[in-house]
VMD Tcl script that draws the C-alpha trace (Angstrom):
set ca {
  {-20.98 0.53 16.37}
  {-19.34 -2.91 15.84}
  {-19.32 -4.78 13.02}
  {-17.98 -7.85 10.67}
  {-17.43 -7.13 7.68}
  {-17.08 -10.13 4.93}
  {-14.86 -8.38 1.36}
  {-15.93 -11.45 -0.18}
  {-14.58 -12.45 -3.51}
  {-17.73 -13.61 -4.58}
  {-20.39 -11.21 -2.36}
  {-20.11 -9.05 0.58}
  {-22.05 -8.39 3.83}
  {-21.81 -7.18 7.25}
  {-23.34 -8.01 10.32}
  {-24.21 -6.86 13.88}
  {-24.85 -8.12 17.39}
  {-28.50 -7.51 18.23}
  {-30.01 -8.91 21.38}
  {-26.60 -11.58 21.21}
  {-27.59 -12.61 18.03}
  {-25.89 -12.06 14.64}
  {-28.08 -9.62 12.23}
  {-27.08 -9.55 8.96}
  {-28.18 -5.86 7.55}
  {-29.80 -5.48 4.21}
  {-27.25 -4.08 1.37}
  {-28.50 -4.64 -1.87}
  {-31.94 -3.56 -1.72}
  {-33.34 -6.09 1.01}
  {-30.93 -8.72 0.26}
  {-28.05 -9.43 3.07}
  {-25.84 -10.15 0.30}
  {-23.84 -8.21 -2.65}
  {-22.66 -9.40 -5.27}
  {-18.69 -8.51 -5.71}
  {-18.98 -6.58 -8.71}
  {-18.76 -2.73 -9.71}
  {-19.48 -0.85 -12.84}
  {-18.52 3.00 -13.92}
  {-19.09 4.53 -16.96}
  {-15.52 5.54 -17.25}
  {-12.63 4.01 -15.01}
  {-11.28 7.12 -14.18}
  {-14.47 7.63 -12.64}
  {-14.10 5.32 -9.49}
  {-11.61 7.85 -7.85}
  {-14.01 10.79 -8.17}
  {-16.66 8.64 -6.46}
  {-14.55 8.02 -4.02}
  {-13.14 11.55 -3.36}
  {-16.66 12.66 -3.31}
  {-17.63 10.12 -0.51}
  {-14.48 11.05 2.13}
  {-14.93 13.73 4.94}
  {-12.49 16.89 4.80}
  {-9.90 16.41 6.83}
  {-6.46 15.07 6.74}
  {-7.32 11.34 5.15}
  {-9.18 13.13 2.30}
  {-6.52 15.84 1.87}
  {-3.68 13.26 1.19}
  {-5.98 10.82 -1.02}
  {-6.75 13.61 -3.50}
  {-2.76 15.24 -3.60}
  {-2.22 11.36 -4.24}
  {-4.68 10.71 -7.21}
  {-4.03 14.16 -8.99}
  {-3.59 12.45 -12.82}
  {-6.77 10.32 -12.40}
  {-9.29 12.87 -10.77}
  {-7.91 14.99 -13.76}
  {-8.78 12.04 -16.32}
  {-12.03 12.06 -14.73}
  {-12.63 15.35 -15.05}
  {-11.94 14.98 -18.90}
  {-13.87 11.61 -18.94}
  {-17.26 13.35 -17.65}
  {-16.78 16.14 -20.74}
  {-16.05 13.46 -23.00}
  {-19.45 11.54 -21.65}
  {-21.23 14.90 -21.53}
  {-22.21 13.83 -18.03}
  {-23.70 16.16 -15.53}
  {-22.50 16.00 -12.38}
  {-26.04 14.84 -10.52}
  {-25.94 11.70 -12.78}
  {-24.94 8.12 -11.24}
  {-21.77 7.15 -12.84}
  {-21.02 3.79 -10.75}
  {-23.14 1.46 -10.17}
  {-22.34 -1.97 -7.56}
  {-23.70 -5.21 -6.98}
  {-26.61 -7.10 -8.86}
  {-26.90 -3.20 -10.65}
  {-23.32 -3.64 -11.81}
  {-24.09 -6.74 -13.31}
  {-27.04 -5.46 -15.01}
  {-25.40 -2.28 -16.51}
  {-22.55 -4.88 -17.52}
  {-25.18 -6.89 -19.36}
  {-27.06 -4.01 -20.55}
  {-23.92 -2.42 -22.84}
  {-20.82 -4.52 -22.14}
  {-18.88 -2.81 -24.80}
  {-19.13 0.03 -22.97}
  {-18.06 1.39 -19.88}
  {-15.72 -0.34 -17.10}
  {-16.72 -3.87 -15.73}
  {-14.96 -5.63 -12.47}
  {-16.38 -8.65 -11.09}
  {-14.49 -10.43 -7.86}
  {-11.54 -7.67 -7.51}
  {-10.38 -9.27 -4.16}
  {-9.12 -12.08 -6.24}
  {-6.37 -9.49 -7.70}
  {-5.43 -7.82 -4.17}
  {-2.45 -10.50 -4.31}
  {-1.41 -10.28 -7.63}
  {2.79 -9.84 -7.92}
  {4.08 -7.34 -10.20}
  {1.33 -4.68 -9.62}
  {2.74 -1.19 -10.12}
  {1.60 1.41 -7.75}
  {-0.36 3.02 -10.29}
  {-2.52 -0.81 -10.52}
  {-2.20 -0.51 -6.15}
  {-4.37 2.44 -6.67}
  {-6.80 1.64 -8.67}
  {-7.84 -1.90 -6.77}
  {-7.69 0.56 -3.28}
  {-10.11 3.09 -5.34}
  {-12.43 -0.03 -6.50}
  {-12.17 -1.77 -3.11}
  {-13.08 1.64 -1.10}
  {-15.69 2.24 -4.00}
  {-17.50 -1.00 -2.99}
  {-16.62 -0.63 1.13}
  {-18.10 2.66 1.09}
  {-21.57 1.99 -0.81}
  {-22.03 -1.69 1.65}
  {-20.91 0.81 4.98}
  {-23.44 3.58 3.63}
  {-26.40 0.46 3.08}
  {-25.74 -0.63 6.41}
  {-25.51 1.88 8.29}
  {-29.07 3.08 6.51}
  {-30.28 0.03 7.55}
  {-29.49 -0.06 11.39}
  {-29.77 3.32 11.74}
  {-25.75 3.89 13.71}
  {-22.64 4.63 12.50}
  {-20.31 1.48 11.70}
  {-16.37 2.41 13.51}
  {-15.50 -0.72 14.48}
  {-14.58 -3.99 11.86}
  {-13.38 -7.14 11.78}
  {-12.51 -8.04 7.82}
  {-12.41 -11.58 6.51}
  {-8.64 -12.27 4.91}
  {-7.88 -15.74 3.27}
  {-4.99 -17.68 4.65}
  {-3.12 -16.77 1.50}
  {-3.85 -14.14 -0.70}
  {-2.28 -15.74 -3.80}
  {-1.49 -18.92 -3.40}
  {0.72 -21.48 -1.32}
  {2.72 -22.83 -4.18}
  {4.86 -19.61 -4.66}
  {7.48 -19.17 -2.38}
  {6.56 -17.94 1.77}
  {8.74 -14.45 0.83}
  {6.47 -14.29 -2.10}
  {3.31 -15.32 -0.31}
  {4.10 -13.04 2.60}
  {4.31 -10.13 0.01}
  {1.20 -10.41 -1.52}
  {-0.66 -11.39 1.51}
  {1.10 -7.72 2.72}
  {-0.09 -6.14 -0.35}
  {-3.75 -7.38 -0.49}
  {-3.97 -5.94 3.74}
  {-2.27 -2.92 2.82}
  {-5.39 -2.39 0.20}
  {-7.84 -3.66 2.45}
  {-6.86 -1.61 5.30}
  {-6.44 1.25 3.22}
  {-10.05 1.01 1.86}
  {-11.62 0.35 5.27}
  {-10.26 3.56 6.96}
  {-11.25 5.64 3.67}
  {-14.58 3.89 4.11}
  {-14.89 5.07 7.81}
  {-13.56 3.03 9.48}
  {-11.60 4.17 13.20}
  {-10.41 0.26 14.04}
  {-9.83 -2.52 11.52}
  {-8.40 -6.16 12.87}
  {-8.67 -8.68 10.39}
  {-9.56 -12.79 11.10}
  {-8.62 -15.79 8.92}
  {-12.05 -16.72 6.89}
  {-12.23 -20.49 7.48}
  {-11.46 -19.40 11.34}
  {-14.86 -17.16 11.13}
  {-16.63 -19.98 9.62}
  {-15.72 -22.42 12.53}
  {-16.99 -19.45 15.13}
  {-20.55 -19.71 13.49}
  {-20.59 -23.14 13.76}
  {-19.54 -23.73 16.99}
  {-22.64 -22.61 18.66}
  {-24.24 -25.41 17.65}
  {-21.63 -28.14 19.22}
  {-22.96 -29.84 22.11}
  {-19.86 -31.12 22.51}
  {-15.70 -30.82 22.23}
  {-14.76 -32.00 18.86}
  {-11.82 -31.29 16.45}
  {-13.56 -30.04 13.43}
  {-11.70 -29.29 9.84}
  {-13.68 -26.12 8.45}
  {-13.15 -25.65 4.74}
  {-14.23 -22.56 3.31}
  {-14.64 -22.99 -0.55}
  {-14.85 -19.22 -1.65}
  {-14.68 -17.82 -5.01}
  {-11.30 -16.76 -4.98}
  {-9.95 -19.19 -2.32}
  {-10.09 -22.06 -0.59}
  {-9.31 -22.24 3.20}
  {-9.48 -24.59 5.88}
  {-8.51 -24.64 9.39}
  {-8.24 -27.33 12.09}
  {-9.49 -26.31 14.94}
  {-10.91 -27.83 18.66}
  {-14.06 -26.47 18.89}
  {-17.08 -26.99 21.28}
  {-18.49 -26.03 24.75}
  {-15.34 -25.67 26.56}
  {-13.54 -23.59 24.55}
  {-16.12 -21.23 22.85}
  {-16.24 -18.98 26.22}
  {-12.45 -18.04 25.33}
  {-11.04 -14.58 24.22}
  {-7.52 -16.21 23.57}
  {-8.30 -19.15 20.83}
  {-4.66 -19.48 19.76}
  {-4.41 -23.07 21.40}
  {-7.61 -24.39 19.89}
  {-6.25 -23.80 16.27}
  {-4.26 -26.68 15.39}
  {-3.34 -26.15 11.54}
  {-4.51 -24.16 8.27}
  {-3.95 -23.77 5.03}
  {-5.05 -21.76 1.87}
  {-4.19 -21.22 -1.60}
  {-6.37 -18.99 -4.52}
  {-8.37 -21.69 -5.84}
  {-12.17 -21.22 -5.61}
  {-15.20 -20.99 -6.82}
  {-14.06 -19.06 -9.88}
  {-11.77 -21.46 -10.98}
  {-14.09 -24.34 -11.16}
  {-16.54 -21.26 -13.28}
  {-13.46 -20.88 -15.67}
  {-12.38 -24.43 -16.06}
  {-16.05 -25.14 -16.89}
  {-16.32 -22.51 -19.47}
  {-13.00 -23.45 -21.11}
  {-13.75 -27.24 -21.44}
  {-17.24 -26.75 -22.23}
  {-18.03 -23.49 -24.02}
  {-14.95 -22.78 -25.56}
  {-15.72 -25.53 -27.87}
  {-18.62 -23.04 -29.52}
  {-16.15 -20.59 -30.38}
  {-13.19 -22.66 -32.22}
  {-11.23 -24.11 -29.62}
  {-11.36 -27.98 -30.98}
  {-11.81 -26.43 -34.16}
  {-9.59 -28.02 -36.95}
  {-6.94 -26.22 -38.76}
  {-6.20 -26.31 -42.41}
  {-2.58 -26.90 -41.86}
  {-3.91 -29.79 -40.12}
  {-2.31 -28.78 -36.68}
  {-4.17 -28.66 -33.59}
  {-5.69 -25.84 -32.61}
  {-3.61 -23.51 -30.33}
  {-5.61 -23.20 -27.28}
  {-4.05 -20.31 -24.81}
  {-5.90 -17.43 -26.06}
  {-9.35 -19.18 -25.48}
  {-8.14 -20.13 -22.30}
  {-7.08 -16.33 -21.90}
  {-11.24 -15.32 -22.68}
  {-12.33 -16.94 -19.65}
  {-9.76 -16.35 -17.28}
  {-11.31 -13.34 -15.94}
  {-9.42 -13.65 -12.75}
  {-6.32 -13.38 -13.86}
  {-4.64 -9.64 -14.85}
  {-2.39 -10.88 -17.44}
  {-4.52 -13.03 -19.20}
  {-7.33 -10.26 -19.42}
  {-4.87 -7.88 -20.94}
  {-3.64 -10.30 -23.49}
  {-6.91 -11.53 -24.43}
  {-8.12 -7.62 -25.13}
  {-4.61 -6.39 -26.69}
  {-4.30 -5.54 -30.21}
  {-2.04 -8.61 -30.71}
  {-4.68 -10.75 -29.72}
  {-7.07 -8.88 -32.44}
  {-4.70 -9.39 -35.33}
  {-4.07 -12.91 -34.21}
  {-7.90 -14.09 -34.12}
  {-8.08 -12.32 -37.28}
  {-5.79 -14.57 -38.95}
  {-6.93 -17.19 -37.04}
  {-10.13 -17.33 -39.04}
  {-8.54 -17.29 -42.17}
  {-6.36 -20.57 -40.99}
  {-9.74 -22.22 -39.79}
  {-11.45 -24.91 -41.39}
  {-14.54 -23.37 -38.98}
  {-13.83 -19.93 -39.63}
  {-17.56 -19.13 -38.11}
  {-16.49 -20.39 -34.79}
  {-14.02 -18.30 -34.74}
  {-15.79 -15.39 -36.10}
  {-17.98 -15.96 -32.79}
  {-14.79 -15.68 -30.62}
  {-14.10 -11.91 -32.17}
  {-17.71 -10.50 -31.34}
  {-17.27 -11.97 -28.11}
  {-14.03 -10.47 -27.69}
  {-15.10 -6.90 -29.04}
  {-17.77 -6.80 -27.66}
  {-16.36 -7.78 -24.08}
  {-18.71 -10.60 -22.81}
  {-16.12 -12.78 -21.80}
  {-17.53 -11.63 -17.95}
  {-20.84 -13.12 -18.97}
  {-19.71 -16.21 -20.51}
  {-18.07 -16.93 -17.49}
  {-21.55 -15.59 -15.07}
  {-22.83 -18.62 -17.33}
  {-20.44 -21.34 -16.97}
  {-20.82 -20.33 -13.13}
  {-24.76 -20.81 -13.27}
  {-24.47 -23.83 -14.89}
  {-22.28 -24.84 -12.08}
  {-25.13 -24.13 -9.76}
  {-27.96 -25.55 -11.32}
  {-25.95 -28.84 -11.82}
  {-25.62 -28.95 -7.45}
  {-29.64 -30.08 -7.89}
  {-29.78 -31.61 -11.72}
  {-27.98 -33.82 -13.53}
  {-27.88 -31.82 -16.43}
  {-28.85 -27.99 -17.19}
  {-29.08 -26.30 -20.49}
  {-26.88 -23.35 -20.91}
  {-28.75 -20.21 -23.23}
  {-26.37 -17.90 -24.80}
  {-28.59 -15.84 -26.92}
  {-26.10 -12.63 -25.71}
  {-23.78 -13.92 -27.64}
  {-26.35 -15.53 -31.08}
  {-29.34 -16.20 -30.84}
  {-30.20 -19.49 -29.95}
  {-27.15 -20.76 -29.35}
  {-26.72 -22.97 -26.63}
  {-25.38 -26.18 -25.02}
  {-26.21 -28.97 -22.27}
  {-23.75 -29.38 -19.79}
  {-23.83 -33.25 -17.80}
  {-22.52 -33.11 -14.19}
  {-20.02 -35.89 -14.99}
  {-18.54 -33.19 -17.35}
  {-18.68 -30.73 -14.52}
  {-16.74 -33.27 -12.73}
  {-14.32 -33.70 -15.41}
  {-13.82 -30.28 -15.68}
  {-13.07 -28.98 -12.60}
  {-10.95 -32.24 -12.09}
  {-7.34 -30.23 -11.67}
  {-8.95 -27.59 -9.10}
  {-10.64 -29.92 -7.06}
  {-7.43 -32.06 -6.74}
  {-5.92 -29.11 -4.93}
  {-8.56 -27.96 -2.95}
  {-8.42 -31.98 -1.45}
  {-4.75 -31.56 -0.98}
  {-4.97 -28.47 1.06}
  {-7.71 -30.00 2.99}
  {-4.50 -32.81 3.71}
  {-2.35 -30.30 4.35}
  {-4.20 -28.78 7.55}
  {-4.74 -32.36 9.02}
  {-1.05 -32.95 8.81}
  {-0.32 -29.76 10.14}
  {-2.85 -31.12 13.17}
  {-1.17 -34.04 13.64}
  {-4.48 -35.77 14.33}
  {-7.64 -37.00 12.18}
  {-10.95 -34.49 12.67}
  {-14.00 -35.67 14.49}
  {-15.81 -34.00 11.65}
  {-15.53 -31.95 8.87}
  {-17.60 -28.59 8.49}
  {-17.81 -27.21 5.04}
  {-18.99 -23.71 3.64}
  {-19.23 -21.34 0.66}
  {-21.24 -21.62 -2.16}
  {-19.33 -23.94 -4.49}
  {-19.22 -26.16 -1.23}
  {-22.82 -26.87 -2.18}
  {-22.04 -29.22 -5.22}
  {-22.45 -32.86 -5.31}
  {-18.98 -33.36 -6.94}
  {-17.09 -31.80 -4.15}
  {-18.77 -33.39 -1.44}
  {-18.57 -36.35 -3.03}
  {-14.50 -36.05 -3.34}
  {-14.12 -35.27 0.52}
  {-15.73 -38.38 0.96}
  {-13.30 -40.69 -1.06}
  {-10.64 -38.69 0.72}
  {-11.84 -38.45 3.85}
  {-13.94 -41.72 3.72}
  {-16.97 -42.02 7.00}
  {-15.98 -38.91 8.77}
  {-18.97 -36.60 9.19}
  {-19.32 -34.22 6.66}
  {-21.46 -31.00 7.75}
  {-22.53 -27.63 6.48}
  {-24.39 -24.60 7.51}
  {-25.02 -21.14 6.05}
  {-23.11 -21.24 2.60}
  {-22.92 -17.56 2.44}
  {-23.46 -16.16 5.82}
  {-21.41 -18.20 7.94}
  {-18.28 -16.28 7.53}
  {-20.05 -13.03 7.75}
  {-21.48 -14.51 11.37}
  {-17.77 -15.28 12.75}
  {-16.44 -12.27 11.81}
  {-19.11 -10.66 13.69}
  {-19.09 -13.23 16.94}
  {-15.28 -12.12 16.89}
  {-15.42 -8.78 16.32}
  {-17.93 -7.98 19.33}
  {-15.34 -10.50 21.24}
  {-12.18 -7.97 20.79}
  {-14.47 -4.36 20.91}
  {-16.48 -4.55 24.35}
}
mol new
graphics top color blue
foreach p $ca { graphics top sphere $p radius 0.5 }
foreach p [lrange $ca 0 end-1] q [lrange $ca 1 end] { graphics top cylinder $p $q radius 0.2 }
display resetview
């Protein structure tokens, strides 16, 4: 059976064409949507669940000569856990999240892992692991699905970002990772089940959905605001050119870079939870405070700054940190955090506060995890400040695929969930100033191209 499949940074789902209509199928419990988290008891872990879930034959034969050291770690991992070999070990989704809450300190967390498909500098060893989590995840949504409809999934279409990493390193660069992040991708897909995988440019899949609504020809900039990237596309879309298998013409410029959704969640959590543990905190010598490692806490997409923030440097350093502190409390606050490895949640917080603040003014942020009864207000002018630097570039690549167009969109169509806020529709409009501004499904829309296009190339 056919299928679109959308390996979203943020959630996943997949759809299918029933009666010429897209159906998105149930994968986490009767929601359409997953979360884009996973959570095993021991890392090692993944790869045995993974093992476990491909078919004999010659795909399974070379995964396990090429994971030998890991499925032996997780052999010693399950003695270690005294774990018997009926009990669930990884758990995905809004579960993940909940086991992640439950006993953060333990276990191994990933929220968003698309985000690091790109990432330079990953040794093979790292390639593995993100194919392991990102076939973990593919094979528990394929499984759902294919429960749900009742066929077997062979056919995909997968989302991709017009850059995986970002547009402001070099195109050798760019072209790397973007290489790298398909490589994994495809690689997870065909481990998943899948015979064909094509892949289709996100804020491309977002225009499809829309289209079937035009009434008319119009040139329509799609932005796709997702949590790991932001996309957008020029494109001519409308009743004369919807009937078309070849669509190269009608797409008149794009651009992308990894700025998202959980970049405006981190900038909000460093400017305006930070604060609670010792970041404008004075010093005794008088100095400002040094700020990178609580910057490192909440950049939980970023591989580098995850590993220094949970290094034993970093312990030593807070340690002495407190002792230099006029606040030492604060800081005090910044070490349970740290050990106990809620710098995931802090962030899930900052990014709720983002959400409430699309329909209040102001929300109140609880962070009893962390003490009891602490907790802040957050005012959506101090969103706005916050995510100030983001949004700047997220306008500037909306810029970018006009220029590329060489002419000024009819309207513009605008999806994902951060797309949703007040403060970034409210930038497109000084930028853009009376052209139409339109939305649609904020989470399904991509899911729906991907499908449209995908039952386009199969039959």
């Amino acid at each position: 059976m056919i299928c679109g499949f959308d390996y979203g940074t943020s959630n996943c789902a997949i759809g299918v064409m029933t009666d010429d209509r897209v159906n998105l199928l149930p994968v986490d419990g009767e929601k359409t949507f997953m979360p884009s988290a996973l959570y095993a008891l021991a890392r090692e872990l993944i790869c045995e669940q993974v093992g476990l879930g491909l078919s004999a034959g010659t795909l399974r034969d070379d995964f396990l000569l090429s994971r030998k050291v890991p499925l032996q770690q997780a052999l010693r991992a399950r003695r270690e856990l005294e774990l018997s070999n009926d009990e669930q070990v990884m758990f995905v989704g809004h579960q993940a999240f909940a086991h992640y809450f439950a006993d953060p300190e333990e276990g191994y967390f990933v929220k968003s892992p698309k985000s690091f498909l790109g990432a330079s500098g990953l040794r093979p060893e790292f390639v593995h692991v993100f194919e392991d989590i990102v076939t973990a995840m593919m094979q528990t949504v394929k499984q759902r699905a294919e429960q749900a409809s009742g066929k077997t999934l062979t056919h995909t279409v997968i989302g991709r970002p017009v850059n995986f990493q970002g547009s402001r390193i070099s195109d050798n660069s760019a072209e790397q990772s973007n290489q790298q992040a398909l490589a994994i991708l495809t690689a997870a897909a065909k481990r998943s089940g899948f015979q064909q995988v094509e892949f289709l440019y996100e804020p491309i899949a977002a225009g499809l959905s829309f289209e079937r609504n035009l009434a008319d020809n119009k040139t329509v900039l799609v932005v796709d605001i997702g949590g790991g990237t932001s996309d957008c596309a020029m494109v001519r879309m409308g009743p004369d050119h919807r009937g078309r298998s070849e669509r190269k013409a009608d797409f008149l410029g794009h651009s992308g870079e990894r700025v998202g959704g959980n970049d405006l969640d981190i900038q909000l959590a460093g400017k305006q939870l930070m604060p609670l543990f010792g970041m404008t905190a004075p010093l005794k010598s008088g100095k400002p405070m040094p700020t990178k490692t609580f910057l490192d806490a909440v950049c939980t997409n970023d591989v580098g700054a995850l590993g220094r923030f949970s290094s034993l440097e970093t312990g030593l350093y807070l340690e002495q940190l407190q002792r230099d502190c006029l606040q030492p409390e604060l800081i005090a606050r910044l070490i349970r955090l740290r050990d106990n490895k809620q710098n995931q949640q802090l962030v899930r917080s900052a990014e709720n506060a983002k959400i409430a603040l699309s329909d209040s003014d102001n929300t109140c942020v609880a962070l009893d995890y962390i003490e009891t009864g602490l907790n802040t207000h957050i005012q959506r002018t101090e969103l706005e400040q916050a995510i100030e630097r983001p949004l700047q570039r997220i306008m500037a690549l909306m810029q970018e695929a006009v220029a590329q167009a060489g002419v000024q969109p009819d309207l513009i169509f605008v999806t994902g969930g951060s797309a949703r806020s007040p403060v970034i529709r409210e930038a497109v409009a000084r930028v853009f100033g009376n052209i139409a501004l339109l939305d649609g499904d904020h989470f399904g829309s991509v899911a729906s191209g991907l499908t449209e296009w995908a039952e386009k190339i199969y039959r």
